[in-house]
C-alpha positions as CSV (number, residue, x, y, z in Angstrom):
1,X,0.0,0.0,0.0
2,X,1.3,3.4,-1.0
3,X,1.7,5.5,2.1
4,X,-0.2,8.4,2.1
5,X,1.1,12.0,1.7
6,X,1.5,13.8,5.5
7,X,-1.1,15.9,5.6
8,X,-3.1,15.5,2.7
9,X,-6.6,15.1,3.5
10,X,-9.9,14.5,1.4
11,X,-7.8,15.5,-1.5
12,X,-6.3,18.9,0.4
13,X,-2.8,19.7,0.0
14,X,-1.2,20.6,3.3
15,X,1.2,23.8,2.6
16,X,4.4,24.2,5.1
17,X,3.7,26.0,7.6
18,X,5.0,30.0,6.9
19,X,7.8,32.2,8.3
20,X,5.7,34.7,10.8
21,X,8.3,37.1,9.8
22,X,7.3,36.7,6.5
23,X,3.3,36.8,6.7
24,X,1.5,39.5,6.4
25,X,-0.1,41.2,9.8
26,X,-3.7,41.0,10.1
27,X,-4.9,43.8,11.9
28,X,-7.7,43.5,14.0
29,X,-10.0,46.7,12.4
30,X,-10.3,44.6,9.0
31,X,-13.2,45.9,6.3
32,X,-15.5,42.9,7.5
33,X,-15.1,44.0,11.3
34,X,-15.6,47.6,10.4
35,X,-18.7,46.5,8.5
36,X,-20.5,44.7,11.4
37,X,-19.7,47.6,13.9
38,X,-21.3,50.2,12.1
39,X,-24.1,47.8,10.9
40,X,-24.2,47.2,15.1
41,X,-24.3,51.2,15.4
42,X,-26.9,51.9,12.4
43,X,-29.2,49.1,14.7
44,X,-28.5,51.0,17.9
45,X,-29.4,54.3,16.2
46,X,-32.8,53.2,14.8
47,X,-34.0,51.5,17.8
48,X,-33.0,54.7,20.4
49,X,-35.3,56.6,17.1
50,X,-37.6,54.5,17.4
51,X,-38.0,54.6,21.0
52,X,-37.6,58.3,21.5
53,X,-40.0,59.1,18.4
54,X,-42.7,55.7,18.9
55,X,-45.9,58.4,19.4
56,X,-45.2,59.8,15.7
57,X,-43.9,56.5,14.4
58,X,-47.8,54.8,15.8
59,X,-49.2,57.7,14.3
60,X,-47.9,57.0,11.1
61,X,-48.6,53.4,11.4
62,X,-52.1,54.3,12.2
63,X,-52.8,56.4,9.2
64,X,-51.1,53.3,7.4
65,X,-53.7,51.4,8.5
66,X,-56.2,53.6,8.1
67,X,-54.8,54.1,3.6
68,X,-55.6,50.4,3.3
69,X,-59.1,50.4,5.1
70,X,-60.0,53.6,2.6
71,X,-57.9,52.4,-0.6
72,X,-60.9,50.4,-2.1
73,X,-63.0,52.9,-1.6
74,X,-61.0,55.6,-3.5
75,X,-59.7,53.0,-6.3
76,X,-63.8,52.5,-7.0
77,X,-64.4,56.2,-7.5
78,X,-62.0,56.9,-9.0
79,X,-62.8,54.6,-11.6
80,X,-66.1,55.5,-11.5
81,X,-66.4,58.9,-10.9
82,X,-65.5,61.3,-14.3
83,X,-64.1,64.2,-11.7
84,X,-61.7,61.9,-10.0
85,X,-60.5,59.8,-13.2
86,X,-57.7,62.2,-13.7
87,X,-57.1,63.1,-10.2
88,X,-57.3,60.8,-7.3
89,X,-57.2,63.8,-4.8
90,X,-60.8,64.3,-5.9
91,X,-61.5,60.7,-5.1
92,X,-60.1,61.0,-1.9
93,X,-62.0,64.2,-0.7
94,X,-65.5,62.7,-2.0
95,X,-64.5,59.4,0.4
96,X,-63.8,61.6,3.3
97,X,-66.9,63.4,2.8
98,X,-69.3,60.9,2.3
99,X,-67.6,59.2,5.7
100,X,-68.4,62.1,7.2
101,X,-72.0,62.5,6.3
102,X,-72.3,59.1,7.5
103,X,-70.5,59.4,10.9
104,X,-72.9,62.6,11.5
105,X,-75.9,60.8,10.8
106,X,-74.9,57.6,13.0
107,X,-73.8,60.0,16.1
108,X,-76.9,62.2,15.4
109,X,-79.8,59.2,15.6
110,X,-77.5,56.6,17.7
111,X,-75.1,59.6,19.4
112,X,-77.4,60.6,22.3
113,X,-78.4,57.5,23.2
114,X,-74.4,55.8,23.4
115,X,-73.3,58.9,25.0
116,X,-76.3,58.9,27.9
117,X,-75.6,54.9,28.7
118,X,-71.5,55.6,28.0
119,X,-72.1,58.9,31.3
120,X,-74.2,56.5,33.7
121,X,-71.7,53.2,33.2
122,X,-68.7,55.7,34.1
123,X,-70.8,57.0,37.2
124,X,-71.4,53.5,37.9
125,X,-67.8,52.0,37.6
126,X,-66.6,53.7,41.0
127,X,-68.8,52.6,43.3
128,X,-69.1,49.2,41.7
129,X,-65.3,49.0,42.4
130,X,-65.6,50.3,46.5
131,X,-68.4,48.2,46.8
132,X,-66.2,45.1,45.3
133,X,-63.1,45.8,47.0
134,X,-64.4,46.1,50.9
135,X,-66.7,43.3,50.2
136,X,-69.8,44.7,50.4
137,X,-71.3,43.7,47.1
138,X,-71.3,40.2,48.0
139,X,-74.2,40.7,51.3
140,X,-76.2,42.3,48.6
141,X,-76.0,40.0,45.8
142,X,-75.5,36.9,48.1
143,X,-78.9,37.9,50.0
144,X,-80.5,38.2,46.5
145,X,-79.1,34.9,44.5
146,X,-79.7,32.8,48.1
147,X,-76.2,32.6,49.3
148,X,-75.6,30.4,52.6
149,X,-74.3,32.7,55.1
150,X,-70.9,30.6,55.6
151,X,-70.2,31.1,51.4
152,X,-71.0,35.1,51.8
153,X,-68.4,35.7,54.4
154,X,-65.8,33.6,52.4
155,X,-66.3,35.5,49.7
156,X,-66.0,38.5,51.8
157,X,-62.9,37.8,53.5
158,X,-61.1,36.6,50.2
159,X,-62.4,40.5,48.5
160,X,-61.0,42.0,51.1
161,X,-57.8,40.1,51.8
162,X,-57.0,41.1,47.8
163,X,-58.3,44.6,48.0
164,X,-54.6,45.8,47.4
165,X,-54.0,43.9,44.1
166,X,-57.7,44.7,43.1
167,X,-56.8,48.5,43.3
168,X,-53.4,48.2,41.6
169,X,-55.1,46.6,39.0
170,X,-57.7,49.1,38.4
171,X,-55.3,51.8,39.0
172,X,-53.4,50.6,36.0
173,X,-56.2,50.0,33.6
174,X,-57.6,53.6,34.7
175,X,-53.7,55.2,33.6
176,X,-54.2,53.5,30.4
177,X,-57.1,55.1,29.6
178,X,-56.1,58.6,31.1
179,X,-53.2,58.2,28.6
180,X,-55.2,57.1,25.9
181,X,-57.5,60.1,26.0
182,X,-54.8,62.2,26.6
183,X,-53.1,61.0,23.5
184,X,-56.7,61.7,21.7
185,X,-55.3,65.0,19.9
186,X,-53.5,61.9,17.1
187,X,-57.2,60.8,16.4
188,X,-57.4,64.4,14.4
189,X,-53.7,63.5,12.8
190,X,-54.2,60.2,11.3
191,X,-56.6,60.7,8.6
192,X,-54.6,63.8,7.9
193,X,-51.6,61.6,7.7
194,X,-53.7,58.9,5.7
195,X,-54.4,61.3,2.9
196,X,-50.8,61.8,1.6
197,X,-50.3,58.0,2.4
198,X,-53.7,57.5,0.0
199,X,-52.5,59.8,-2.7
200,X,-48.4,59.3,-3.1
201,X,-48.2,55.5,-1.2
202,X,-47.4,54.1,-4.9
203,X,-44.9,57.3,-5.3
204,X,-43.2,56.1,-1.6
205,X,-42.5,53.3,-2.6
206,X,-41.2,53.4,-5.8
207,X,-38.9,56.0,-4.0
208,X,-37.5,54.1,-1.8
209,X,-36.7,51.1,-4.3
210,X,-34.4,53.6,-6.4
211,X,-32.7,54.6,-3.4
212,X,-30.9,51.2,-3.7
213,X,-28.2,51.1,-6.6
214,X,-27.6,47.1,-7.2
215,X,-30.0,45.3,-9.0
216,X,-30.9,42.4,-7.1
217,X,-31.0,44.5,-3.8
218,X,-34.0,46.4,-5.9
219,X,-35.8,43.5,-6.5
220,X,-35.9,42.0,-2.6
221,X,-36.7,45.5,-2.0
222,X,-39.7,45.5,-4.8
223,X,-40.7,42.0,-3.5
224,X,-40.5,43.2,0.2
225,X,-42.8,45.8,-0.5
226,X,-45.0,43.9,-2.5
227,X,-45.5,41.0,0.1
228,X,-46.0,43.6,2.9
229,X,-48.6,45.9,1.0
230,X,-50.6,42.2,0.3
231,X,-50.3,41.2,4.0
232,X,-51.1,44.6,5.6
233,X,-54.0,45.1,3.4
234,X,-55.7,41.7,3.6
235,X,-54.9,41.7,7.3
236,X,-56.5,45.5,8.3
237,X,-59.7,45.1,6.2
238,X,-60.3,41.6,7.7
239,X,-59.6,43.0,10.8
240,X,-62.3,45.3,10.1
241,X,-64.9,42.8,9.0
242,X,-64.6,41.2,12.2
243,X,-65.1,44.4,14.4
244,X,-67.9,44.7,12.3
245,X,-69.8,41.8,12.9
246,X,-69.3,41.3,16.6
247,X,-70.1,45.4,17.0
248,X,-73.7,44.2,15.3
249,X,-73.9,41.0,17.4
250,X,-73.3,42.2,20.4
251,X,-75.5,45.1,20.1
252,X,-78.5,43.1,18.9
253,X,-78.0,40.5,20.9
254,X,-77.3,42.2,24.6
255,X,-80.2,44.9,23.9
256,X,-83.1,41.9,23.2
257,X,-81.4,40.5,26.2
258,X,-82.0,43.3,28.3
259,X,-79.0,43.9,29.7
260,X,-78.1,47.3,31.1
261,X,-75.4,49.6,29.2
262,X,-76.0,47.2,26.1
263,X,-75.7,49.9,23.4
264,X,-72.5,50.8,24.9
265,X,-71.0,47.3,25.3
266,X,-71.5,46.0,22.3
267,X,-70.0,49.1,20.4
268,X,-67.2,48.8,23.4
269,X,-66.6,45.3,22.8
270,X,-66.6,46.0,18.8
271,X,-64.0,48.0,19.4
272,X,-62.1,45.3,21.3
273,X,-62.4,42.8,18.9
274,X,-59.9,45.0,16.8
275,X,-57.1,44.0,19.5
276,X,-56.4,40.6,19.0
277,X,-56.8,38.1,22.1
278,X,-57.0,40.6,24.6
279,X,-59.2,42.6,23.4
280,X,-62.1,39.8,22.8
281,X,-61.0,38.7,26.5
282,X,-61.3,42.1,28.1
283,X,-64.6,42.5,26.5
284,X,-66.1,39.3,27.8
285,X,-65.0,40.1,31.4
286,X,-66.5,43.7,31.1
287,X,-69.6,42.6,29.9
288,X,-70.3,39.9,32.6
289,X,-68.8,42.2,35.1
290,X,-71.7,44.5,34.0
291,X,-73.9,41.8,34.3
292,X,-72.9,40.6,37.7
293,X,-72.9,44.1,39.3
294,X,-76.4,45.3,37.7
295,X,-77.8,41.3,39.2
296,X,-78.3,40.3,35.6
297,X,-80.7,37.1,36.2
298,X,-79.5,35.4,32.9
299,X,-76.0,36.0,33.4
300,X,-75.1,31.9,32.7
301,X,-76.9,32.4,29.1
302,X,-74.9,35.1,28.7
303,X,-71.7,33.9,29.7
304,X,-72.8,31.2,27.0
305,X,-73.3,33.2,24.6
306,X,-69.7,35.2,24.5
307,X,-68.3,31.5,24.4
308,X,-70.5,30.4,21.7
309,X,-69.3,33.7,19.7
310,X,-66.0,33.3,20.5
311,X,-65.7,29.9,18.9
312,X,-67.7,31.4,15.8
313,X,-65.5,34.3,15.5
314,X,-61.8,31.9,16.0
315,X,-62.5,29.1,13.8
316,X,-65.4,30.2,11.5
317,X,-65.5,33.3,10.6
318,X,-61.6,34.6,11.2
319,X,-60.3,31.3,8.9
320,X,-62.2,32.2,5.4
321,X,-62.2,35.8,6.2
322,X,-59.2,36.3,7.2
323,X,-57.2,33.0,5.7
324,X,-53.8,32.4,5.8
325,X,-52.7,35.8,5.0
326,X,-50.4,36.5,8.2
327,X,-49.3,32.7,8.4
328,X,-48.2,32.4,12.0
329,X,-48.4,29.8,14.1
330,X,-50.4,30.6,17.1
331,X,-47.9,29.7,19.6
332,X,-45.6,32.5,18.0
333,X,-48.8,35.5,18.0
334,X,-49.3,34.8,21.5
335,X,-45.6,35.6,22.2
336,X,-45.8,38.6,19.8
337,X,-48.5,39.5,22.0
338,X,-47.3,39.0,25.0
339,X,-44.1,40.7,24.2
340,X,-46.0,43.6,23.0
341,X,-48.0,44.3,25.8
342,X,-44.9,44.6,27.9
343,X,-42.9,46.8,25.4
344,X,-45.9,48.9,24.5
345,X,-49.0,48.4,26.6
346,X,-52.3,48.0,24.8
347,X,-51.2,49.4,21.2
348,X,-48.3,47.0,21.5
349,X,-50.4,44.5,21.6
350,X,-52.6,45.7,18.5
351,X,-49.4,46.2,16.5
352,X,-47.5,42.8,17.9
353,X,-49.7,40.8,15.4
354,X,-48.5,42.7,11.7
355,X,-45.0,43.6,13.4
356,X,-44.4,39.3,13.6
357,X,-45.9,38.5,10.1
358,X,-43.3,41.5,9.0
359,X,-40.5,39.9,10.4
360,X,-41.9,36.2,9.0
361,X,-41.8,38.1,5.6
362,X,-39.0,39.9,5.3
363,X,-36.6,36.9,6.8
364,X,-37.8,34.8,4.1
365,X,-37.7,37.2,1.2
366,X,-34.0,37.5,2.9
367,X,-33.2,34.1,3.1
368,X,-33.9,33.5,-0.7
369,X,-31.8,36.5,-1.8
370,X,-29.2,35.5,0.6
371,X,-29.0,31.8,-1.5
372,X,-29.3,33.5,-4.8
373,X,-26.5,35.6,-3.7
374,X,-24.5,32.3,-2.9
375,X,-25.2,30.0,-5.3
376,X,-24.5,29.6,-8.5
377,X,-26.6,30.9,-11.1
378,X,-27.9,27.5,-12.5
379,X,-28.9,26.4,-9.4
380,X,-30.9,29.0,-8.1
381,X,-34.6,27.8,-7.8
382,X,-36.3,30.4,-6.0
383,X,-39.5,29.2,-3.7
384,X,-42.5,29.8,-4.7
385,X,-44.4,33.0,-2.7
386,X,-48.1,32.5,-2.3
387,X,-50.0,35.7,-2.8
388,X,-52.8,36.4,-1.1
389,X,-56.0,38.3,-3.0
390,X,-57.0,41.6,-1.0
């Protein structure tokens, strides 16, 4: 047997080892090292942004959201309309004003109403919370339902033993609405912002694909964009279909059921289902709270009811409305959502939901430009991206 070369290995040729005095020094601040630090300074820059500036940057996502709701809408008079054909600033105003009409005439017939049940609920809240936290509510609604006398003062002494956690609670759900209406001056700012987002969106981004000078970076760009524009608008105007029909639901359904304040929880709990998870959940506990306070007699229908909704909304009408459009697995939403409530508090979690399906998208649109990047030219089979209608 011949004897095999020292060193040679899988077909590599070993090379002698060199003269240190003759190799070249390699200094530590190399191109590649200098190219990850400022990368690593670029990220620390945008985030300390991001975090000093997140009020405008919401706002702007916001009146995002809001271009996508409104985009069918103007694209359908525009077609139709012979004023807007050659201008779609035309199309946009006559949207806005027929909203407007609309909004007038639902706050003029339904306003009063809302806004009477909305004053008495917030009346109500406080003494509904002092009458929980010191116990009392329980000798008046034990006497009524038949408590036994031993299960009333149980109840009693665990209200009152948690009266501290009770308050915290409530003190921070009441900052979060103090900050919320506080912050109400960006309601006025966001279909401001949504009109130049309706009118020059297309503009925007074709802009900021001929910022980039390489090919190939232009189209992962282009594809980016694309892929994001179909996920954010199937994802907002579903979004919207469901707050829609659990606004009418509830509404019906609590007013034929009698329940006190039902106007004003089913348009609160509407508004809820546009959060996901929490929002449905926070609803549910505000309207049998309502229910248990006011001595609802039906309260175990009701509390039937929201479950039988609940399953309707998850697995009937969220799949074929809403599809597979954001392609998450659930286990990885409820960690966006989670993560976003502690980063962000309630819009965190609103935004946690598009902010993980952007990150899904744009590491795979990376990942396949990284390999065409890499591999040869004849082997580059790109996968195929499913596209979602709007």
């Amino acid at each position: 047997m011949d004897e095999i070369p020292s060193g040679r290995i899988f077909g590599l040729k070993s090379q002698p080892p060199a003269d240190p005095a003759e190799g070249r020094k390699i200094s530590v601040w190399d191109g590649r090292t200098v190219r990850v630090l400022l990368t690593a300074i670029a990220f620390a820059a945008v985030g300390a942004f991001c975090y000093g500036a997140w009020k405008v940057i919401v706002a702007f996502l916001f009146a995002i959201f809001l271009a996508y709701l409104l985009e069918p809408l103007v694209s359908l008079v525009q077609r139709r309309s012979p004023l807007s054909r050659r201008s779609r600033g035309w199309a946009i105003l006559q949207v806005y004003v027929v909203l407007g009409i609309l909004l007038a005439l639902l706050f003029l017939f339904a306003g009063p109403k809302l806004v009477n049940e909305g004053q008495r609920l917030a009346r109500e809240v406080p003494v509904w919370m002092d009458q929980l936290t010191s116990g009392k509510i329980v000798l008046e609604i034990g006497s009524r339902r038949g408590w036994s006398q031993t299960t009333q003062e149980r109840v009693q002494s665990w209200l009152s033993d948690h009266r501290q956690e009770m308050l915290h609670w409530a003190g921070r759900a009441g900052s979060y609405v103090a900050s919320l209406v506080a912050n109400a001056i960006w309601l006025i700012l966001v279909p401001i912002l949504a009109i130049f987002f309706l009118r020059d969106g297309r503009a925007f981004a074709d802009s900021l694909v001929e910022v980039v000078d390489r090919r190939r970076q232009r189209q992962f760009l282009s594809a980016l964009l694309d892929d994001l524009d179909t996920m954010f608008a199937h994802y907002i105007r579903a979004q919207l279909i469901l707050t829609a029909l659990t606004m009418v639901v509830f509404t019906v359904v609590l007013a034929l059921m009698g329940l006190s304040y039902g106007i004003v929880l089913g348009v609160l709990g509407g508004v809820l289902e546009f959060i996901p998870l929490v929002g449905p959940l926070v609803a549910a506990a505000l309207i049998l709270g309502v229910a248990f306070f006011t001595s609802y007699h039906h309260i175990l229908i009701l509390a039937i009811f929201l479950g039988a909704w609940r399953l309707v909304q998850d697995y009937v009408n969220a799949p074929r409305i809403m599809g597979k459009s954001l392609e998450l697995h659930p286990l990885a939403a409820l960690f966006a959502i989670l993560a976003g409530g502690e980063i962000a508090g309630v819009i965190g979690v609103y935004l946690s939901i598009p902010i993980a399906a952007t990150l899904r998208i744009f590491w795979r649109r990376w990942r396949t430009f990284r390999e065409t990047n890499v591999m040869p030219s004849s082997a580059v089979t790109e996968p195929p991206i499913r596209r979602h209608g709007t």
